[in-house]
N, C-alpha and C positions, 0 to 999 in steps of 0.2 A: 803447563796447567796443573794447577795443585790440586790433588780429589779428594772430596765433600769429606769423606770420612777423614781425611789426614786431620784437616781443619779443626774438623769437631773433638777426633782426641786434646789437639793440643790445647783448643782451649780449656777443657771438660782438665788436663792436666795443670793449667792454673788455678782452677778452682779446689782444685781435691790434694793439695802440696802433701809429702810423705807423713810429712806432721801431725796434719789433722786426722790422717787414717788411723794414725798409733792411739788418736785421742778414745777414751771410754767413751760409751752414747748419752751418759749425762754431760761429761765434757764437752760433747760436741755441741750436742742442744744448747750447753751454758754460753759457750763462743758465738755459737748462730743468734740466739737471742740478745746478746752484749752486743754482735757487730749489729743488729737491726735497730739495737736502741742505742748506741755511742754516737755512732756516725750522723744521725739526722739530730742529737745533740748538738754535737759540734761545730753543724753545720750553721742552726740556727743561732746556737751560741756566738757563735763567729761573724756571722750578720749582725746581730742584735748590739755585737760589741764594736762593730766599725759603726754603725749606722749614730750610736749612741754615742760614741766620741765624736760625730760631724755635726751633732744635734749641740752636744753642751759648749764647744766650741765656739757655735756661732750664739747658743744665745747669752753665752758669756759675754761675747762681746756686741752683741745685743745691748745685754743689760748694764753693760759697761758702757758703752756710747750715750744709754740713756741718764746714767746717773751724771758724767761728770755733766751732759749737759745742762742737768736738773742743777750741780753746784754753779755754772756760770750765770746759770738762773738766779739762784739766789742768792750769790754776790753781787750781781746788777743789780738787784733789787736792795739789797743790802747800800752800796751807794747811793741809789737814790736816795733812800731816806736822808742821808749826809747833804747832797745836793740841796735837799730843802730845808734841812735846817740850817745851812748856809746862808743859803738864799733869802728867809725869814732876816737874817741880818744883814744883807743887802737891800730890804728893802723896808729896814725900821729906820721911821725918821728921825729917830732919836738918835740913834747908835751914828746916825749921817749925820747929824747936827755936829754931836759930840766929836766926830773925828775932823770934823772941817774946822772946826772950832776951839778942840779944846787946848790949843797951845798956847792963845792969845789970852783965853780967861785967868781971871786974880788965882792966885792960889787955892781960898777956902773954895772957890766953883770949882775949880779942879778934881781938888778932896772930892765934891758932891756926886763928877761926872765919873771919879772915878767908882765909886759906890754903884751907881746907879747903872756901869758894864760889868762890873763885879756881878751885882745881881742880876744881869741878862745873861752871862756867861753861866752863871749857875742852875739857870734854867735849862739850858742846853745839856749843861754834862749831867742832867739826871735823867734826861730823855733814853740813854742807852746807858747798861752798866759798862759796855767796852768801852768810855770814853774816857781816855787817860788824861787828856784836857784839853781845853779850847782856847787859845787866843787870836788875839784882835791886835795887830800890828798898824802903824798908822806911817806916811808918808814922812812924816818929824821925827820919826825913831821914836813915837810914844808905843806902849807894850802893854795891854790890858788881858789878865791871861787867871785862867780860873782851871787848877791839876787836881788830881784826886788826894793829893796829899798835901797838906798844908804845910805840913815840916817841908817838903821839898822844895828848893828853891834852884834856881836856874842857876844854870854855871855864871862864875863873871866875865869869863872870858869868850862864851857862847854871841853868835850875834846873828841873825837872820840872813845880817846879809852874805855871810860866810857861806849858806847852803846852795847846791848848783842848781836849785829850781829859785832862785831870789829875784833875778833876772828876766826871766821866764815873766813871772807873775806880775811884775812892774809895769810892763808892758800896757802900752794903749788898747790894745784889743785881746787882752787875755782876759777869761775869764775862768775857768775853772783848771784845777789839776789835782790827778789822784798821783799819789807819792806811792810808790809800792810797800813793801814790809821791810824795814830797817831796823839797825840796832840806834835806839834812841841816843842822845849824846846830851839832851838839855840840861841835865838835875845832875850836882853833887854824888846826892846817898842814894843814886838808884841805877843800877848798872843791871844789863843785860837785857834791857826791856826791850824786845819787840812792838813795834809798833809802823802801822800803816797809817796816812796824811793826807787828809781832804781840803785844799783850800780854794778859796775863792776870791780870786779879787773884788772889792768895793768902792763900785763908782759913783759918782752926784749923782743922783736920779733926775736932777734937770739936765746939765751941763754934760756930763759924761766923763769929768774930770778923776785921776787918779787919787782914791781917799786912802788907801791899802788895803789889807787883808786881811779876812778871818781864814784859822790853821784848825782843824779839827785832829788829835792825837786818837789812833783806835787802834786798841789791843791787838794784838794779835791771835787772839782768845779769840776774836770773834770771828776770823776764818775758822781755827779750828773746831768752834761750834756748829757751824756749817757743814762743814765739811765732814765732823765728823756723826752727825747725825745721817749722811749719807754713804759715808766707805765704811760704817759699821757695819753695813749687809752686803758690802764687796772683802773679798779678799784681795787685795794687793794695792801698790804705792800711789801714793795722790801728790803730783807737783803742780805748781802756777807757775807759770813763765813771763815775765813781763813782757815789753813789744821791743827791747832791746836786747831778748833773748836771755837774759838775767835769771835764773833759778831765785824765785821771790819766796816757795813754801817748797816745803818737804815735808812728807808726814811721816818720814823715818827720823828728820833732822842730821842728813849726811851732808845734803847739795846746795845748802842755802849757801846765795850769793855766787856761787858758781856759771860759770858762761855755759849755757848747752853743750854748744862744741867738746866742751872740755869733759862732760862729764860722761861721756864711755859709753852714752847711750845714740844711738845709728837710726837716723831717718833716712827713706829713700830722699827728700827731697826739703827744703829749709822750712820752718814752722809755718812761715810770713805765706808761703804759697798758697796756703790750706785758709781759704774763708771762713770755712765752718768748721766741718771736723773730717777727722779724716784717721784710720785704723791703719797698722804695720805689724807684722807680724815677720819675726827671723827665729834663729835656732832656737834663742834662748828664752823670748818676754815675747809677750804681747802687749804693744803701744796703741793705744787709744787718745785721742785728743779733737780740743773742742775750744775755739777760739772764741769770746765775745768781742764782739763790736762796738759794744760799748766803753768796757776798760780797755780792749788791745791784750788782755791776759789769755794766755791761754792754759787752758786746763790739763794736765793727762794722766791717764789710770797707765800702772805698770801690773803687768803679772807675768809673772814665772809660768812656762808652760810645764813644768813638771806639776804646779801646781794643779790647772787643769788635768793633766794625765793623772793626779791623783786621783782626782775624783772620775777619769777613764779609769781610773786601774780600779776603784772601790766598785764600779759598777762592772769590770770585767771580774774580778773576783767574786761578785755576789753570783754574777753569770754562772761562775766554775763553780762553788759551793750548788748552787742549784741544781748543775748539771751530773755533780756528783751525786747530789742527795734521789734526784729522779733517777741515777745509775743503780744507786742501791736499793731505791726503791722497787726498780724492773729488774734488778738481782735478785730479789727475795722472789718477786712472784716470779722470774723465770725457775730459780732455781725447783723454787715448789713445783710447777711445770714438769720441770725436766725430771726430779725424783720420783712425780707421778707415775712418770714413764719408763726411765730406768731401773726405780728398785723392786718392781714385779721381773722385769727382765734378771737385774743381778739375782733375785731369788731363784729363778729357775737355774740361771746358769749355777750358781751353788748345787741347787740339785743334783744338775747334769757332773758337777765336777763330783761329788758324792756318789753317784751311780760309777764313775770312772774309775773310782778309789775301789770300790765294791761294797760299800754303801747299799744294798737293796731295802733297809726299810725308811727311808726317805720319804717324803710328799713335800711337793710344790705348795705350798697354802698360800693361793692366790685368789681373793674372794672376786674378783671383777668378772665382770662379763663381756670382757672385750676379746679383742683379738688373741693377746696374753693370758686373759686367764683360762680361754678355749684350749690353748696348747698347753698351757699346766695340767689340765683336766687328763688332755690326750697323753700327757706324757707319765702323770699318776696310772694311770690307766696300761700304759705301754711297762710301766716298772714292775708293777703288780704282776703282770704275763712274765715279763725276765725272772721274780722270784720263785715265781712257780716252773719257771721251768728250770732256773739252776738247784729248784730245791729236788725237782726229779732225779737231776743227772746226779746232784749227790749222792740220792738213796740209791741209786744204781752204781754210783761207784765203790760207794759204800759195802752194798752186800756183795761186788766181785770180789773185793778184799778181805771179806769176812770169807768166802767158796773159797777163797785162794789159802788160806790161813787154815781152815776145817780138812781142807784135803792135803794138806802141807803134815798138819797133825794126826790124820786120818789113814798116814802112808802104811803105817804098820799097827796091826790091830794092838792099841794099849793093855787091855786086860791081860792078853794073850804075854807080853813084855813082860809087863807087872807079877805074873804067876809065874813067868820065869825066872827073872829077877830072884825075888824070893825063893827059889827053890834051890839057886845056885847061891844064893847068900847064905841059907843056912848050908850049904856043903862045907862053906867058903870056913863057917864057926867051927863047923867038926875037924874039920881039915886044923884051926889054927892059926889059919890065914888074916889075922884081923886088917890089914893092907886091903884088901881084896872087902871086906866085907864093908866096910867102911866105903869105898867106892861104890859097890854095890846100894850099899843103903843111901847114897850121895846121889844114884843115877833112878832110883827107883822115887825120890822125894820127888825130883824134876818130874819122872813118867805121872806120878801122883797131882802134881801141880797142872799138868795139862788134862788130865782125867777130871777133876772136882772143878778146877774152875772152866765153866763151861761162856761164861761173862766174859766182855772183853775189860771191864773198868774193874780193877783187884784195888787193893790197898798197898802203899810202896812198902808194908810189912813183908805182903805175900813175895813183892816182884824184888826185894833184896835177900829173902830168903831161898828162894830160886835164882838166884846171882850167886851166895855162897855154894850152892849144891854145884852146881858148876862149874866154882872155883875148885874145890875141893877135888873134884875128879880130876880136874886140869894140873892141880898143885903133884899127883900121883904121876899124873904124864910125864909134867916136863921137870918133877925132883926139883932141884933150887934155882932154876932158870928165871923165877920172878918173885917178887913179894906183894903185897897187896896190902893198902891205908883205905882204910872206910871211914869216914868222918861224916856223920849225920847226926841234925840238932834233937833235940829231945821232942817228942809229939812230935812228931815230922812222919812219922809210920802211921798214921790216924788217916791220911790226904790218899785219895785217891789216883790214881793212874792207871795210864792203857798198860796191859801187858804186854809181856817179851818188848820193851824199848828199852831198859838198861839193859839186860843181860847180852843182845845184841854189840851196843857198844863195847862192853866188856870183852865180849871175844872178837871185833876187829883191833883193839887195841893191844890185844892178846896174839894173835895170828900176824896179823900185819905190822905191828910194832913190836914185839919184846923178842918174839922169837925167831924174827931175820936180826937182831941186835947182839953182839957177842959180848958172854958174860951177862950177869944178872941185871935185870931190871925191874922198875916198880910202875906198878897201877894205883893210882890216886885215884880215888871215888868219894866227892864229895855232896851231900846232898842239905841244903841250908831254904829257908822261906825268908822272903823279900816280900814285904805287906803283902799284897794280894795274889806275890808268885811264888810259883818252886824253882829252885834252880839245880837241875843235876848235872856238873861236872865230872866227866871221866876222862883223865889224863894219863898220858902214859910219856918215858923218856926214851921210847923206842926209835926205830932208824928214822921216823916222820916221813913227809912225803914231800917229793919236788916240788916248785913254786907251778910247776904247771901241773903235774896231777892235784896241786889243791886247787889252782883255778877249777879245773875240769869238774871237780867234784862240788866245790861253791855253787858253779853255774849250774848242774844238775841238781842240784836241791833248789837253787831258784826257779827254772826251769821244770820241777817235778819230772824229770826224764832218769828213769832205770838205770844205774851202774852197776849193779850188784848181779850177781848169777842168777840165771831161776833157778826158783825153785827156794831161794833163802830169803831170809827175813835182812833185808839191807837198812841201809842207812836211809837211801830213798823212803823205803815203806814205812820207815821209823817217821818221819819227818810228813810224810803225805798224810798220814790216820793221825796224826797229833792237832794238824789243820785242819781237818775234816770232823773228828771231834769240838773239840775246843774253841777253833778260830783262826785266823789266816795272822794274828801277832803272836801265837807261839809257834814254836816247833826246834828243829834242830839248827846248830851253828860249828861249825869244824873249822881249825884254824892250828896253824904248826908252823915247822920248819924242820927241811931237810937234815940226820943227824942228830936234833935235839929232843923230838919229838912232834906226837898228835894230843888235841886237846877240846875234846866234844861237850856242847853246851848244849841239855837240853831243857826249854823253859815251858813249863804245864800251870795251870791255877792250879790255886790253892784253894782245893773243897776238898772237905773232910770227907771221908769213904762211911757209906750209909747202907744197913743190909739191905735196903732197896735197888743198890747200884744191882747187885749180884742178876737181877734180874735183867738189866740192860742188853741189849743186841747191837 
């Protein structure tokens, strides 16, 4: 048995993949609201788009069953009219006089009767313009025949009874026959003419004796006016098939005269079967067909199923276009959504990362009054209390290093120094001693420099002037053990700075570097301004320090943790009151190597030293 809670992790584990954790909350939002609106997109779209191709499908072939019907229609009907004007000469007692008769008449009656078919033939072929032309054959081989062209004249070696319907139509009980669509053979100067054959035989209207035939010639213009008055609003192929299975029309003009069989197009079952009409559908076409009863023709529409899919594919594509256009439509207004939501949140988190950095005068500016802007409120609120209280611990740490610094300097009464000093300086003149008094005068400037400036902010005039005093005394110690390069830009003595921070450096690069180094070395002291900074460099080519006592000492300046002895002004305190002053991006930076040397960077703003500093605490 599997328990409740297993279940529910794992599924609660398909829903929440590692991916979408990693996602932002406007990302998430953006995803929740795409998969809420793609998928019932899709879904419809996908309906809309099978349903929609079972729909055009059938009423394609709907509308296809309907039309060739409508052509069988109006070819039958097209016939008929042939059938009766036919007929009209089957049952004019003139035209039946003339043919029973006119073989035995004189000549000039001949001439007359001929005249007189001439001019009933002419009546005829202006009844339809498809009528290529009409004759009247008679039982005596007489030929009364009236063609659209006068110049044409009938082959000579043409002869009726040469054609395989001649027989046919002799016949005692024949009475009409349609000739399908052939290439004419009659006329000399006229080749390639298409034409279809209506004739009729003509019998006594008492007797019922055989008198011969009228032949009606018709264009073949005039299937394709039919025909094409109705496959202009179908897309695809229009054939007629005779009842001997004959390819009689093609509206491509590939298959005329071709046997079905032959022509590469596949019924389930033979034409002849199908009374009426009857639809097929394989890979490639869609067949449709429509037999009359009355010619024996049968009708049929082709089309390419790609065609149809195109017009599936035109309405799956409008589908996809729309589905895209509503995606981006419900993209924008999610996203709007989602930014609503997320970038009060991003703001605070900015904040929160600005408070982290140490950022205290930060604000949330989130005007809403929602849940989010309640906790920007609460957390302006909560930042304001952190500044006040690290602005306390400063002042407090503040004035221990000022007590630490006043009692540092307070160890021996100065006055008291100073009046000694002087007293031994001038022995030192009587004496002769200029060595001695020069020292003297060297150590009583420095006791003077901590008497008068009583400020911690001097000018780096005051605090390299008490760098030289110190040198000088040092230069007496240690005789030629070092030499000393001062390199500072012009007005660079005008900038304010904390005191005792170079002089400091100057004697650990002095003590700890030149004078464990054998043979002479030098102290480089450069001081230069970089736009809005100072940069003081004080290097030395002394023993330097191991790659782990510079770690150790790195890390205690990042760290603000004491190296230095009490009771002295170290490197730490140099570095900790330059932060505390200024700002947490300046302060000190140490960097060397074992053997070659140490090289201290200290960086302070650049502001001019103003008689108001002197007042500073």
């Amino acid at each position: 048995m599997v328990p409740q809670n297993s279940t529910d992790t794992r599924i609660k584990s398909l829903f929440t993949p590692l991916a979408f954790k990693k996602l932002s909350l406007k990302n998430k939002l953006l995803v929740t609201y795409l998969i809420m609106a793609v998928i019932p997109i899709i879904i419809i779209g996908t309906i809309s788009y099978m349903k929609s191709s079972r729909t055009i499908i059938r009423q394609t072939e709907a509308y296809a069953s309907l039309m060739i019907g409508q052509i069988n229609k109006d070819i039958d009907a097209y016939i008929d009219k042939f059938d009766r004007i036919t007929y009209f000469a089957y049952s004019n007692i003139e035209v039946q006089q003339i043919l029973e008769s006119n073989h035995l008449q004189p000549y000039r009656r001949q001439l007359d009767n001929r005249d007189k078919m001439h001019q009933f033939l002419l009546g005829i072929c202006v009844i339809d313009l498809n009528i290529d032309g009409v004759y009247i054959y008679t039982k005596e081989g007489e030929l009364f025949h009236k063609n659209i062209s006068e110049d044409s004249s009938i082959h000579e070696h043409y002869t009726f009874q040469a054609e395989p319907w001649y027989d046919e139509i002799t016949k005692e009980d024949a009475k009409t026959m349609l000739i399908p669509i052939h290439l004419e053979q009659k006329y000399h100067n006229q080749r390639g003419v298409m034409n279809l054959s209506y004739i009729r035989a003509i019998k006594n209207i008492y007797n019922g004796r055989y008198l011969g035939f009228i032949l009606v010639d018709i264009n073949k213009k005039a299937i394709d006016e039919i025909i094409g008055e109705t496959s202009s609003k179908m897309d695809g192929r229009i054939l007629i098939i005779d009842e001997n299975d004959t390819i009689i029309y093609d509206s491509e003009d590939r298959l005329f005269g071709i046997h079905f069989k032959n022509s590469g197009l596949r019924f389930e079952k033979n034409l002849k079967d199908y009374d009426t009409s009857y639809s097929n559908m394989n890979d490639n076409h869609i067949m449709l067909t429509n037999r009359s009863k009355q010619t024996g023709w049968t009708v049929m529409f082709i089309t390419p199923t790609s065609q149809i899919r195109q017009k599936v594919y035109e309405i799956g594509t409008f589908t996809i276009f729309a589905a895209i256009f509503c995606a981006l439509i419900f993209l924008i207004i999610s996203t709007v959504i989602s930014l609503s939501i997320s970038r009060p949140v991003n703001k605070l988190k900015k904040a929160i990362s600005s408070v982290e950095g140490g950022d205290l005068d930060v604000i949330a500016d989130i005007g809403s009054n929602d849940e989010i802007g309640q906790l920007s409120r609460s957390f302006n609120k909560m930042v304001l209390n952190i500044k006040g209280l690290v602005k306390e611990v400063y002042e407090t740490q503040l004035k221990k290093k000022e007590a630490e610094l006043s009692a540092l300097q307070s160890q021996i009464n100065p006055h008291f120094m100073y009046n000694t000093l002087e007293t031994v300086n001038m022995m030192a003149i009587l004496e002769g001693n200029f060595e001695i008094s020069d020292v003297l005068t060297s150590f009583s400037s420095i006791l003077r420099f901590n008497l008068d400036n009583k400020s911690h902010i001097i000018s780096i005039e005051k605090e390299m002037k008490y760098v030289s005093d110190y040198l000088n005394i040092q230069k007496v110690r240690y005789k030629k053990k070092f030499n000393v390069r001062i390199e500072m830009e012009p007005e660079i003595e005008k900038y304010r700075i904390l005191k005792l921070t170079v002089q400091p450096l100057v004697e650990n690069a002095l003590y700890h570097g030149i004078t464990e180094k054998e043979g002479t070395g030098t102290i480089n002291i450069v001081l230069k301004k970089e736009k809005d900074r100072i940069r003081i460099v004080v290097a030395d080519d002394g023993i330097g320090m191991t790659e782990q006592r510079l770690e150790d000492v790195t890390h205690s300046l990042e760290m603000e943790e004491a190296l230095s002895k009490k009771g002295s002004i170290g490197l730490n305190n140099i570095n900790e009151r330059i932060k505390l002053y200024f700002g947490s991006q300046y302060g000190l930076k140490i960097s060397g190597q074992y053997g070659v040397g140490t090289r201290c960077e200290l960086l302070i703003p650049a502001n001019l030293f103003e008689k108001g500093d002197e007042m500073h605490v």
